[in-house]
C-alpha positions, 0 to 999 in steps of 0.5 A: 500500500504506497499512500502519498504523505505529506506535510501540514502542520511545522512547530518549533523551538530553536536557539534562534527562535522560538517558533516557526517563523521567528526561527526561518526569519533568523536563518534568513538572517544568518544569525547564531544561537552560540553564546556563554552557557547559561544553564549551570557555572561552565567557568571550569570547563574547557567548553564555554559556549552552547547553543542555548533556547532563550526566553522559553517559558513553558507556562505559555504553552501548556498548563503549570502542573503539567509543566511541573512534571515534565523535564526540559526536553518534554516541554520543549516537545510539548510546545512544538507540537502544539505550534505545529498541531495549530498550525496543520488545523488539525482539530482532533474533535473531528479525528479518530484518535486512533488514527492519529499517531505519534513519533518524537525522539530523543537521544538522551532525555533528561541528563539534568534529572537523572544528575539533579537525583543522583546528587540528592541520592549521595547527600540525602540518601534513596528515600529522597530521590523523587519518585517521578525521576523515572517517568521525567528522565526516559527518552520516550516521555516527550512522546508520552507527554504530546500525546496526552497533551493533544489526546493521540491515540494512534502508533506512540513510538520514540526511535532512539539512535543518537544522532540519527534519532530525528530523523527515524523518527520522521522516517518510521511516521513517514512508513506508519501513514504509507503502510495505513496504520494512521493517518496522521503522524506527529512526529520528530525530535526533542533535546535538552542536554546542555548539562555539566555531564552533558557538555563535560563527556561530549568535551572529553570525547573531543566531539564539542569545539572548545573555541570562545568566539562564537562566529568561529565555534561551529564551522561545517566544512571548514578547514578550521572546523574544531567540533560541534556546538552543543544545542537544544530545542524541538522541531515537530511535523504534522505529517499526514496521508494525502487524502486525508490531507485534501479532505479536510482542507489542509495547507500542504507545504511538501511531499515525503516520497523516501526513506533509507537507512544503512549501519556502517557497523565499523566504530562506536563514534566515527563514521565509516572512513570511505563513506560507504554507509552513509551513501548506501542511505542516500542512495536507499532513500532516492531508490525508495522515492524513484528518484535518479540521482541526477535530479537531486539538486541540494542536501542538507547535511549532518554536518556536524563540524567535527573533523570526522563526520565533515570528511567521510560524509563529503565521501559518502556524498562523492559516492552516492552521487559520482560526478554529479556530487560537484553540481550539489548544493549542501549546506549545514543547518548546525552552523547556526544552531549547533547540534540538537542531538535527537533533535537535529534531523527534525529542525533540519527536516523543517528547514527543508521544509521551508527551502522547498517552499519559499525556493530559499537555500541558506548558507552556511554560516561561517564557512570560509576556508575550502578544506582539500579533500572537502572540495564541494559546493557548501554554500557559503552563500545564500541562494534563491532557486526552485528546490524540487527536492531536498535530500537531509542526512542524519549519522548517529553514534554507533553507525546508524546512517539516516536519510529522508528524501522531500519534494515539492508538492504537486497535486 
């Protein structure tokens, strides 16, 4: 059963805007969520700068008492989801809420409660631990929470695969809707993990940039990349089967048409160093949609910043695409925003979403200096030109190689 799926409904909360359009104007403004961490005193740290959300408060979003008992990461999903529900004008009185599903991500979840616990377990013994711990720490909470929030009632699943976790997640509601098992998926990605233990083990693990100034802290592609910038947020999507879409009216922004997936099963950080398993997803994900190579014009990359994933990623591209790799546009959202973790392939999707939709290719932001073997077109500019179809790629830590493939929508 091969139902069309499309995309109605766009939420977001983002380092650079928190919404929607505040967060697609600030892209089209070049601006960078990178500043000093504010969440804890990182005066110790060798990492000082984060990709922070500003000015959030949940209390605008959902009612108090249920704010209270969601962590960062849930009330951030929690938000998005309710822009993104709105703005679809999904109105679930009228749905079968059995048939309208959820799949939100996170990678990690709540490093702050499990930290926050863990001191009061040392100080104060285990009878003072709080007895919602477990239910605010767990990965799948934010996918709980949204359902209870908006009453879904359909396919409840959160895809935990690093990096990768946004983007699965968007990829298994994508296959949900065309297998029939729903016909609407609120689904992407969620993250708050700018924590000490957070920041100090992706420091230790020399994956975060240690830089100090903040337009040269998150460099894709560029010679002098130095690591990623840890960021948080949520982006969440109202994906939807066509029909369902048409019949009640909905606005549709783009078309999901593929999906590929591959594992490098070579090493539990680094991609694989030829690229083979990030091209086979790429390449998986035009296959699933019936799509030549050729006709793909721009991907958004994972592109982390990292001296690794920047290096073997231009290799996957090389491979997936042969010659025509040189006439590619692809850009890196993560230069403004840093890395969401779980949540970085859903606010990737959406950007997507919207270069599709207003024929908008944004650059990335900093990149100066060519790197030799990393010798592609990354934008360095901004561009206005038809995008038909936008390929977004997502690598994970244990070597889970995502790819979803968007086009613009036609009737």
């Amino acid at each position: 059963m091969n139902r069309r799926v499309v995309v109605t409904g766009l939420g977001a909360i983002t380092p650079i805007g928190n919404s929607v359009p505040e967060f697609w104007d600030a892209v089209k403004k070049e601006e960078i969520g990178f500043a000093e961490i504010t969440h804890f005193d990182a005066s110790e740290y060798k990492c000082h700068l984060a990709a922070e959300v500003k000015n959030f408060d949940a209390k605008e979003y959902m009612d108090f008492r249920a704010a209270k008992r969601m962590e960062l990461f849930c009330q951030y999903a929690v938000a998005a989801a309710k822009e993104a529900i709105e703005d679809a004008g999904l109105s679930m009185e009228q749905e079968d809420a059995y048939r309208v599903g959820c799949s939100i991500s996170s990678g990690v979840g709540s490093l702050d409660a499990m930290e926050r616990e863990h001191k009061k377990l040392l100080e104060k013994g285990p009878s003072r631990v709080n007895p919602l711990l477990v239910p605010m720490m767990i990965t799948n909470m934010a996918a709980g929470n949204v359902s209870i929030q908006f009453g879904l009632k359909g396919k409840n699943i959160n895809v935990v695969t690093a990096c990768a976790s946004g983007t699965n997640a968007l990829g298994e509601a994508f296959r949900t809707i065309q297998y029939g098992d729903a016909d609407v998926m609120v689904a992407g990605g969620t993250e708050g993990s700018v924590t000490p233990i957070g920041i100090a083990g992706f420091t230790s693990l020399t994956a975060l940039s240690t830089e100090t100034d903040p337009k040269r802290a998150s460099l894709p592609f560029d010679k002098d990349r130095s690591g990623f910038v840890m960021g948080e947020g949520a982006a969440i999507i109202v994906l939807e089967e066509l029909e369902h879409a048409k019949a009640r009216g909905a606005k549709i922004y783009a078309e999901v048409i593929g999906y590929g997936c591959s594992a490098d099963a070579y090493h539990i950080t680094s991609p694989a160093e030829d690229g083979s398993g990030a091209a086979r997803a790429m390449t998986n994900a035009l296959k699933d949609g019936g799509v030549n190579p050729e006709d793909i014009t721009y991907i958004n990359a994972h592109g982390t910043g990292t001296h690794h994933n920047d290096l073997f990623e231009t290799r996957a591209i090389k491979l997936a695409f042969g010659e025509h790799a040189k006439n590619l546009k692809i850009n890196s959202t993560k230069s403004m925003i840093g890395h969401l973790l779980g949540a970085a392939g859903a606010i990737e999707f959406l950007t997507c979403v919207k270069e599709i939709e207003e024929g908008y290719i944004h650059a990335t932001v900093g990149y100066q200096t060519p790197d030799e073997e990393i010798d592609l077109d990354y934008c360095q500019k901004a561009s206005e030109e038809e995008v038909v179809y936008a390929l977004s790629n997502s690598l994970g830590f244990g070597g889970h190689n995502t790819s979803i493939l968007l086009k613009k929508y036609e009737a």
